[in-house]
TORKOL-4160 file (C-alpha; in steps of 0.2 Angstrom, whole numbers, padded with zeros to 4 digits, m for minus):
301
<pt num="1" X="0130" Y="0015" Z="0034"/>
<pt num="2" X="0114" Y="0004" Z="0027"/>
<pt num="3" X="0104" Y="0011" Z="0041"/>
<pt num="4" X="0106" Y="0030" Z="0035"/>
<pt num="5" X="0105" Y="0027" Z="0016"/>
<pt num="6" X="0087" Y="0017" Z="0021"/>
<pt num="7" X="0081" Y="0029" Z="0029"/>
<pt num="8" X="0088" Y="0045" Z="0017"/>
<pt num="9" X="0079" Y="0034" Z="0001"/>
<pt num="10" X="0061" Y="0031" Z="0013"/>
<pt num="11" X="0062" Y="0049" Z="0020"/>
<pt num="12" X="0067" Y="0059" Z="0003"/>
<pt num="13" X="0048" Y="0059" Z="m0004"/>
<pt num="14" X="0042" Y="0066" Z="0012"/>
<pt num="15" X="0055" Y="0080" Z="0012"/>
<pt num="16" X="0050" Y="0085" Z="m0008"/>
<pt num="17" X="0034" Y="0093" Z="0004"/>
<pt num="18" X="0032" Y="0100" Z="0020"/>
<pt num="19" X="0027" Y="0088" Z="0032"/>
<pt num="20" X="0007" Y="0094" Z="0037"/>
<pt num="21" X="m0004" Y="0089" Z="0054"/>
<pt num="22" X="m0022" Y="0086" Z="0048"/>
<pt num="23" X="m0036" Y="0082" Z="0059"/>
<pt num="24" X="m0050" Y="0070" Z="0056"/>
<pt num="25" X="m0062" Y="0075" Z="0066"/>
<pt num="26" X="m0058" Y="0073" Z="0085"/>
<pt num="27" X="m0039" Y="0063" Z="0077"/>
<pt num="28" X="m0026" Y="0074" Z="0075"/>
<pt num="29" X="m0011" Y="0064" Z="0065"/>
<pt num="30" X="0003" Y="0070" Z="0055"/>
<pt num="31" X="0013" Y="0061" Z="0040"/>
<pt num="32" X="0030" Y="0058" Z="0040"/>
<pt num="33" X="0038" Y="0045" Z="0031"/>
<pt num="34" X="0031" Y="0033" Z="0016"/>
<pt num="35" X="0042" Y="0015" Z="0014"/>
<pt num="36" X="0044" Y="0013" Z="m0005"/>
<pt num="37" X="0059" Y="0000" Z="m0004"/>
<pt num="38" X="0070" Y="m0014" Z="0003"/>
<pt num="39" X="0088" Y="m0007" Z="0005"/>
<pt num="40" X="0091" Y="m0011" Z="m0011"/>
<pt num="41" X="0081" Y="m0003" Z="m0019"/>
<pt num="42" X="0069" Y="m0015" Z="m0024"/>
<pt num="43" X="0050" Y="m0008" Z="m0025"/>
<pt num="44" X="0037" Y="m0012" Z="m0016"/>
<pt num="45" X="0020" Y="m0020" Z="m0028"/>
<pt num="46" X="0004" Y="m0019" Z="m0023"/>
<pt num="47" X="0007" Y="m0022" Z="m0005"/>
<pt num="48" X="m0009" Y="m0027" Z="0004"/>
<pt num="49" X="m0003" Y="m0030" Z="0022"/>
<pt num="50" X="0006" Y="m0022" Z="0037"/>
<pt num="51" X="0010" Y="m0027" Z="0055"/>
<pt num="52" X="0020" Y="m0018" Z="0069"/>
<pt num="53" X="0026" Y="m0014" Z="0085"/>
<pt num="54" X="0037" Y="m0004" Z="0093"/>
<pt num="55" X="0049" Y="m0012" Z="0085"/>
<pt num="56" X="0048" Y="m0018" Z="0069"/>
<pt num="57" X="0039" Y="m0017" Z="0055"/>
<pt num="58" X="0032" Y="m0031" Z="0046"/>
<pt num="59" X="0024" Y="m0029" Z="0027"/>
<pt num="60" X="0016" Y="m0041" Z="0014"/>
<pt num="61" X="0024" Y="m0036" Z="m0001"/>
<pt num="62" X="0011" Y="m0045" Z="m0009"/>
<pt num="63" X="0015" Y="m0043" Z="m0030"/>
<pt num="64" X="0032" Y="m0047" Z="m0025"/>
<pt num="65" X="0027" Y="m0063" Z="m0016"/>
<pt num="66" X="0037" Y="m0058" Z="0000"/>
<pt num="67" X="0037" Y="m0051" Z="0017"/>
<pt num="68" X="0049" Y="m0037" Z="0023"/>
<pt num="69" X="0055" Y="m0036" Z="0041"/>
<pt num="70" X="0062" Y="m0020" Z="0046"/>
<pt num="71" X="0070" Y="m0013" Z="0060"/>
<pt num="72" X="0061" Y="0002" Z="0070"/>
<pt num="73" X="0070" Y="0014" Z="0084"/>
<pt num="74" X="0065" Y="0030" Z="0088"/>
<pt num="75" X="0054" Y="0033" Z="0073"/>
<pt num="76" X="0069" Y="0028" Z="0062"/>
<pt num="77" X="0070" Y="0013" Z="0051"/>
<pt num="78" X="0086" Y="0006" Z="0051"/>
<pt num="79" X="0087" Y="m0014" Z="0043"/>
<pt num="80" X="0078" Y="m0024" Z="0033"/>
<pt num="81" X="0076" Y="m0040" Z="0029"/>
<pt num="82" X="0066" Y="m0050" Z="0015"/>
<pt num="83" X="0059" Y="m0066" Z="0017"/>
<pt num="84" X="0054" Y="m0079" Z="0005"/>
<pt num="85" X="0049" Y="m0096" Z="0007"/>
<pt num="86" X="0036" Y="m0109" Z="m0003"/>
<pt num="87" X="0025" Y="m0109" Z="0010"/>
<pt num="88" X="0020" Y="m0090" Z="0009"/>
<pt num="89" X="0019" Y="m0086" Z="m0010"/>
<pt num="90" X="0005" Y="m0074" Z="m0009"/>
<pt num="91" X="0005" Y="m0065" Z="0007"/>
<pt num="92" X="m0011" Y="m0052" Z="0008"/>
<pt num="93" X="m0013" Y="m0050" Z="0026"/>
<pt num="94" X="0001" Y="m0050" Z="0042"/>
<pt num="95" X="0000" Y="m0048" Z="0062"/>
<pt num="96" X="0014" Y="m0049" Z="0075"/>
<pt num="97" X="0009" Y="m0059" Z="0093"/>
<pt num="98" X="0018" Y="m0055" Z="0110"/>
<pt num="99" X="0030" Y="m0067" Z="0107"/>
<pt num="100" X="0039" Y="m0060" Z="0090"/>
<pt num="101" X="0030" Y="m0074" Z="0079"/>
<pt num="102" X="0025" Y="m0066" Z="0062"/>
<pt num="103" X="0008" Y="m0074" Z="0054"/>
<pt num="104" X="0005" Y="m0072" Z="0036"/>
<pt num="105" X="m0015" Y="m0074" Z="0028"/>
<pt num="106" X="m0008" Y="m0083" Z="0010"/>
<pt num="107" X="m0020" Y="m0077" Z="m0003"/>
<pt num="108" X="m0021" Y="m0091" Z="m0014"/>
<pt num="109" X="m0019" Y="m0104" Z="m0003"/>
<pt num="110" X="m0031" Y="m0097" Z="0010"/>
<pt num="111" X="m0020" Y="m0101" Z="0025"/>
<pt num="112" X="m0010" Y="m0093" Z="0038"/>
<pt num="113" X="0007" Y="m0097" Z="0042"/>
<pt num="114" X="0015" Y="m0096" Z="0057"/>
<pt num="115" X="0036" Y="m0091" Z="0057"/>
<pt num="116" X="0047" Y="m0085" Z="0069"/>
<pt num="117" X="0054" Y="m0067" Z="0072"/>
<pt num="118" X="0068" Y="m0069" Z="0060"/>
<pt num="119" X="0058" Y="m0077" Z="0048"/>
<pt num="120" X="0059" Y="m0096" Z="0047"/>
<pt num="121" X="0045" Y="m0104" Z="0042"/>
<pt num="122" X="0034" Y="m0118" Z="0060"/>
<pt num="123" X="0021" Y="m0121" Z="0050"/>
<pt num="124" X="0002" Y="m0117" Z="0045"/>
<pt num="125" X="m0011" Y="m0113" Z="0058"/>
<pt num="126" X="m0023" Y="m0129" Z="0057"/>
<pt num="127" X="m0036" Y="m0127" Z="0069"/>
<pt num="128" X="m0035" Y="m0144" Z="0082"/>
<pt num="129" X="m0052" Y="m0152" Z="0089"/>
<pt num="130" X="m0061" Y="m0141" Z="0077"/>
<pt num="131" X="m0081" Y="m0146" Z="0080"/>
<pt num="132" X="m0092" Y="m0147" Z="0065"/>
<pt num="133" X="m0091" Y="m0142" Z="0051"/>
<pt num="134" X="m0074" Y="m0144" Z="0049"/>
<pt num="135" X="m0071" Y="m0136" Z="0035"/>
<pt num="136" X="m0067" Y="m0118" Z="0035"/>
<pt num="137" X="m0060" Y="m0104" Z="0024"/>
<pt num="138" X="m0051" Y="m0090" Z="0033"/>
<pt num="139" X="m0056" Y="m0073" Z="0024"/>
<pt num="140" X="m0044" Y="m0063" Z="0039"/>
<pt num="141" X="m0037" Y="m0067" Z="0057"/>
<pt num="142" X="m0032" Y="m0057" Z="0071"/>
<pt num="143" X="m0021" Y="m0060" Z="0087"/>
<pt num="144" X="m0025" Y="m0052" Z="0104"/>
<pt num="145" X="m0015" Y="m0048" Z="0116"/>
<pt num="146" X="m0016" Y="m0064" Z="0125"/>
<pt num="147" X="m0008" Y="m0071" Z="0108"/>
<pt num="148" X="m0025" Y="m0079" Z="0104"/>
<pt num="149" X="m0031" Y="m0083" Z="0087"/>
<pt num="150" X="m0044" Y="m0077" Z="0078"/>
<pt num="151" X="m0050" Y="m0084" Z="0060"/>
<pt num="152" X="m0063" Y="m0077" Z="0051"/>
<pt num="153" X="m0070" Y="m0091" Z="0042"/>
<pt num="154" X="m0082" Y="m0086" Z="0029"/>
<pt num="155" X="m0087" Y="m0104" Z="0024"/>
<pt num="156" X="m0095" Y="m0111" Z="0039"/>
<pt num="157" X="m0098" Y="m0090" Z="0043"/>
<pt num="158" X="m0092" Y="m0090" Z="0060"/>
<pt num="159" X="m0077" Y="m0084" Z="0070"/>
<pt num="160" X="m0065" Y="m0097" Z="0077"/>
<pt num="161" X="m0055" Y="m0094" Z="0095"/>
<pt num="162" X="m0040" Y="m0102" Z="0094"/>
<pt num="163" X="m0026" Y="m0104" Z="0109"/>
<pt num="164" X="m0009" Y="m0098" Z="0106"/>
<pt num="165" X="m0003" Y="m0116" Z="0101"/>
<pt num="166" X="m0017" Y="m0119" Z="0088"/>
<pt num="167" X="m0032" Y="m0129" Z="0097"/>
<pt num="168" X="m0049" Y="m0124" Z="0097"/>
<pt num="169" X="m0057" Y="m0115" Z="0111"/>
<pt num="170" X="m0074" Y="m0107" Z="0107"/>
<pt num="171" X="m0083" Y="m0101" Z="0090"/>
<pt num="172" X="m0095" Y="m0087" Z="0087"/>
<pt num="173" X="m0109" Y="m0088" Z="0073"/>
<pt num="174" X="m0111" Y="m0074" Z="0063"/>
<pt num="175" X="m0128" Y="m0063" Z="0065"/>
<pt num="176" X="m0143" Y="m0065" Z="0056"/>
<pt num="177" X="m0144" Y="m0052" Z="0040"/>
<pt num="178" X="m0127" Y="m0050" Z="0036"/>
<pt num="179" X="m0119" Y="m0045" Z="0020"/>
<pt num="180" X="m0101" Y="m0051" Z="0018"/>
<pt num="181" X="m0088" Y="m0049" Z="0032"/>
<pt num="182" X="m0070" Y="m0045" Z="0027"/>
<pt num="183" X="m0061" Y="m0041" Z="0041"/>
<pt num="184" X="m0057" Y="m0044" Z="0060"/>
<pt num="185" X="m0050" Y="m0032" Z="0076"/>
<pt num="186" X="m0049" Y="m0038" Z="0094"/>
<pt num="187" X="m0050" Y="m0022" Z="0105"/>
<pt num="188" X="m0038" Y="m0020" Z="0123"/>
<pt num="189" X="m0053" Y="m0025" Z="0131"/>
<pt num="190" X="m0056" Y="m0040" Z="0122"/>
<pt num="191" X="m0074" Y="m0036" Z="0111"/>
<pt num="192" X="m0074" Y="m0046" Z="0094"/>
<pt num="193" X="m0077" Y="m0034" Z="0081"/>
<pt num="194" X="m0082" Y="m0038" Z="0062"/>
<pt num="195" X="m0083" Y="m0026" Z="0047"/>
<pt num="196" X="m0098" Y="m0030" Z="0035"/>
<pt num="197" X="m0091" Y="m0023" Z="0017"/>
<pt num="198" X="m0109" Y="m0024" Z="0009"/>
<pt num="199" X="m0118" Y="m0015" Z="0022"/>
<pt num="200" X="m0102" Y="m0004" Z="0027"/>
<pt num="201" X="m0108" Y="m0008" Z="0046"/>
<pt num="202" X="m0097" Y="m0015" Z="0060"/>
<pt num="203" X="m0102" Y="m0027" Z="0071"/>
<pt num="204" X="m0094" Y="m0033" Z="0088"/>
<pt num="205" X="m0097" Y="m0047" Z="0100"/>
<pt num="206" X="m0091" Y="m0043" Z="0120"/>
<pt num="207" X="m0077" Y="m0053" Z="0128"/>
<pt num="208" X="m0086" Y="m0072" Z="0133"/>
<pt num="209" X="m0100" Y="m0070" Z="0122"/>
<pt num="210" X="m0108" Y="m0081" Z="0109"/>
<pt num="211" X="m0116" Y="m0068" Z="0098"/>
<pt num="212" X="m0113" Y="m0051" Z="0090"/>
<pt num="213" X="m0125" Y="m0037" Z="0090"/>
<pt num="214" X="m0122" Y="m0019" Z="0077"/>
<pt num="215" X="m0110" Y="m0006" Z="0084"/>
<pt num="216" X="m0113" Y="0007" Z="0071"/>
<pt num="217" X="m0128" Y="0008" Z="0058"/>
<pt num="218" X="m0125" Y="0009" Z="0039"/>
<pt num="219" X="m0112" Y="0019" Z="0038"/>
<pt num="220" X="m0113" Y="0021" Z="0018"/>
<pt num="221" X="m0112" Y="0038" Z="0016"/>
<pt num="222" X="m0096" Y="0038" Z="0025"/>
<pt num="223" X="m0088" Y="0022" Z="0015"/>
<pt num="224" X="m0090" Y="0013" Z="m0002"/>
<pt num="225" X="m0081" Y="m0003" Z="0004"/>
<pt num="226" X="m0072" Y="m0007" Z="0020"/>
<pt num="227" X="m0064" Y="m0021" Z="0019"/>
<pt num="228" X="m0052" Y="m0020" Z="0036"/>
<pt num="229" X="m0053" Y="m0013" Z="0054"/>
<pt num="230" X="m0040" Y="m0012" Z="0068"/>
<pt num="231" X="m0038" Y="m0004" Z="0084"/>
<pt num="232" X="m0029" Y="0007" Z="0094"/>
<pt num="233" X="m0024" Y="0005" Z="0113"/>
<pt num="234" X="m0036" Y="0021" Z="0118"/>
<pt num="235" X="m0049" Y="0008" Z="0110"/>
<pt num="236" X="m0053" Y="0020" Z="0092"/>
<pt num="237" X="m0058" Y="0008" Z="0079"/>
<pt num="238" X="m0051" Y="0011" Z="0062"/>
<pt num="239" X="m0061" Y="0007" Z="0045"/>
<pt num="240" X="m0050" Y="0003" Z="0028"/>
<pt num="241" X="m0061" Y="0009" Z="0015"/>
<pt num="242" X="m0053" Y="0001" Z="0000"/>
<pt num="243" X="m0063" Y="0006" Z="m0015"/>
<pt num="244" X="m0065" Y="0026" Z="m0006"/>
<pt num="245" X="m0047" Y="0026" Z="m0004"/>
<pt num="246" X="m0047" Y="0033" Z="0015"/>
<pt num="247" X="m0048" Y="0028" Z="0032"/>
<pt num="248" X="m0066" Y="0030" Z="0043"/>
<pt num="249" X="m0063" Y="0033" Z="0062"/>
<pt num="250" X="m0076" Y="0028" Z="0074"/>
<pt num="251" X="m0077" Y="0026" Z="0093"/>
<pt num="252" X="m0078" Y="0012" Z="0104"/>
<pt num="253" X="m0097" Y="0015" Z="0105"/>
<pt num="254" X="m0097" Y="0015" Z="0087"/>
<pt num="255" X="m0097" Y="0035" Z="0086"/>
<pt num="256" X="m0091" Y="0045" Z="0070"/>
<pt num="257" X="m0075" Y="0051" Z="0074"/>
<pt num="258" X="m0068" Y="0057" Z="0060"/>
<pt num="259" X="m0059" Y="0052" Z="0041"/>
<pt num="260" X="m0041" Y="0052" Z="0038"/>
<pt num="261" X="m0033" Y="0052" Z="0022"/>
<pt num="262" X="m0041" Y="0053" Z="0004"/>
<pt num="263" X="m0040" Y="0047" Z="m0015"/>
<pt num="264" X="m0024" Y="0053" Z="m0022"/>
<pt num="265" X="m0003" Y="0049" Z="m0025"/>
<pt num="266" X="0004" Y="0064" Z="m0016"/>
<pt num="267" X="0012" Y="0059" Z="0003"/>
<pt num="268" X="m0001" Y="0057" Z="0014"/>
<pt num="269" X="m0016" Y="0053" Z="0003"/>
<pt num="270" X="m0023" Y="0035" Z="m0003"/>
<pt num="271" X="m0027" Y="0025" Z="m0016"/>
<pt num="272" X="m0035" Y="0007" Z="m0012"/>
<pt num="273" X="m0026" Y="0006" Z="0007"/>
<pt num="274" X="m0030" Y="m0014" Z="0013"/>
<pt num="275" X="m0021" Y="m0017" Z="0029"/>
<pt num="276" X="m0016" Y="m0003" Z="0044"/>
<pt num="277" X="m0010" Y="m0005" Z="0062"/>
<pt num="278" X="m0006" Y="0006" Z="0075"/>
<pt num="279" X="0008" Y="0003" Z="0090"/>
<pt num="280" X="0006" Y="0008" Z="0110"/>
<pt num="281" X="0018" Y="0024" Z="0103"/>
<pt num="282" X="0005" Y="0034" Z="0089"/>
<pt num="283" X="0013" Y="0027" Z="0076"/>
<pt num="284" X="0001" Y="0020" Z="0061"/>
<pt num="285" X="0005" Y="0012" Z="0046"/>
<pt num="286" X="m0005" Y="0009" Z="0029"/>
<pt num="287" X="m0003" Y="m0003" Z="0015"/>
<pt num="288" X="m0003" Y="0011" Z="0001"/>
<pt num="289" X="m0009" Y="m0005" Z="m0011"/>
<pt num="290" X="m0010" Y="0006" Z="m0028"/>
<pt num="291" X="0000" Y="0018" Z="m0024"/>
<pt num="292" X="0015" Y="0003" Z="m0021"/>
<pt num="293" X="0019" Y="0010" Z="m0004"/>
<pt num="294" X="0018" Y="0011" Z="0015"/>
<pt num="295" X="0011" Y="0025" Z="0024"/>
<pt num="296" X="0017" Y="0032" Z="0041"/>
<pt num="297" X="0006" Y="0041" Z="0050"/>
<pt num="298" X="0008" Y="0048" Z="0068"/>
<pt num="299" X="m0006" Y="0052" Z="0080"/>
<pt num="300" X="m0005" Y="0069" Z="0090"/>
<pt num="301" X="m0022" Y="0066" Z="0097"/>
C-alpha cells in the first residue's frame, strides 16, 4: 500500500498535463514523472544531487541535510528510505559504483563519503599514497565502471585516479588556459572529461593518458554556466547548464546534438538543474534545484 500511494503523490503533477515527447535536436525524450517527496510527504529542498541505476534512485536532498534512497522497478517507484547521519550534513553531489556503495560530495566539508547500499555510514574517501602536493580539495568525483575514483581536485588543479579501495593510482594535471572546472564524467570507454564553467568548454583526456586536450570550442552561445556533465552508455555527453536552466547535448566528438529542457516550473522544464544521470534503460534524472524537485526523463532516441 505505501508503494501505490508514493507513486499516486510523485505521478499526480504529471497527470495535471498531458505527458509530451520533445526533441532536442537528434534526442528525442519524453517526461514522465517529477519526485517531489519522501512517503511522507516531506518536500524535497533545493536538492542538488541525483544518482541511479536500474534500480534505485539515489538523491541529495541537500536543504534538508539528507539523502533519499528509493526503490525503482519497471518505471515505478515503489520505497523510500531517508538517510541521515553526522558525517554527511550537506550532501550536494551523489554517484552509485557496481557494488551498491552510495558516495556523497559533502558541501561544507568538502569530502566524499563512502556508505553501503542500505545506507550506513564506512567512512570518508582519503586518498592513500597520494604524491605531492598533498593537499587537495574535491570540487566533483566520478566512478566508472570499474568502480574507480575520480576526484576533481581544484586546489592542486589536477584529477586524481583512485582504485576502488581508495589508494592512489595516477593523477592528470589540468591544461594550460583553463577557466574553472566544476564537474567530471567518465565515458564507457574510459576518456576523462572536464567541464570548464568560465569558458563553457569541455575538455576530455583518452583512457591511459597524462593530459587533456578541447573536445568542443566555446560553447557560450549555447550555455551561460555549466557546472555538470555525465554520460550516457551510447557515449552522448550531457551538459548541466545551471544558471541557463537547461541541459546541452553534445556528442562523443564534441558535436552539438541538441538542448533539452528550459527555464520554467511547469513538468518538464527547469530552473537551476545541478546534478543528472542516466541508466543503461533511457531513464534520466535531474536535480530540479529551484524548482525543489526531481525530474524524469526518458529517452526514445
Amino acid at each position: 500500500m505505501k508503494g501505490a500511494l508514493i507513486n499516486v503523490f510523485l505521478i499526480a503533477a504529471v497527470l495535471l498535463s498531458p505527458v509530451k515527447a520533445f526533441s532536442a535536436g537528434t534526442v528525442k525524450y519524453m517526461n514522465v514523472m517529477s519526485i517531489y517527496s519522501d512517503e511522507k510527504g516531506a518536500g524535497l529542498k533545493s536538492p542538488e544531487g541525483v544518482a541511479c541505476d536500474e534500480s534505485r534512485v539515489v538523491i541529495a536532498d541537500t536543504a534538508n541535510h539528507r539523502l533519499l534512497q528509493y526503490k525503482l522497478e519497471d518505471r515505478t517507484l515503489t520505497e523510500v528510505a531517508e538517510i541521515v547521519m553526522p558525517q554527511v550534513t550537506y550532501p550536494v553531489l551523489v554517484k552509485l559504483n557496481s557494488k551498491s556503495e552510495i558516495f556523497a560530495l559533502d558541501g561544507r566539508q568538502r569530502r566524499i563519503a563512502r556508505l553501503s547500499r542500505e545506507g550506513v555510514f564506512k567512512g570518508y574517501v582519503e586518498p592513500a599514497g597520494l604524491p605531492s602536493p598533498e593537499a587537495y580539495v574535491p570540487k566533483s568525483f566520478e566512478i566508472d565502471k570499474e568502480d574507480n575514483i575520480y576526484i576533481l581536485d581544484v586546489f592542486s588543479e589536477r584529477v586524481i585516479i583512485l582504485n576502488p579501495e581508495g589508494a592512489y593510482q595516477s593523477q592528470i594535471k589540468f591544461p594550460k588556459g583553463h577557466g574553472f572546472f566544476s564537474g567530471i564524467a567518465v565515458d564507457f570507454k574510459g576518456n576523462v572529461l572536464l567541464i570548464d564553467s568560465i569558458n563553457a568548454r569541455v575538455y576530455s583526456s583518452a583512457k591511459g593518458s597524462e593530459g587533456f586536450a578541447t573536445l568542443t570550442e566555446s560553447m557560450k552561445e549555447q550555455m551561460r554556466f555549466p557546472t555538470g556533465l555525465t554520460t550516457d552508455n551510447r557515449g552522448r555527453i550531457y551538459l548541466m547548464d545551471r544558471n541557463g536552466s537547461r541541459i546541452i547535448v553534445v556528442g562523443q566528438d564534441g558535436s552539438f546534438l541538441g538542448q533539452m529542457s528550459e527555464l520554467g516550473w511547469k513538468e518538464g522544464l527547469l530552473n537551476y538543474p545541478s546534478q543528472m544521470c542516466v541508466n543503461a534503460n533511457g531513464e534520466v534524472f535531474v536535480a530540479d534545484t529551484n524548482n525543489n524537485r526531481v525530474q524524469v526523463f526518458i529517452l526514445l532516441k
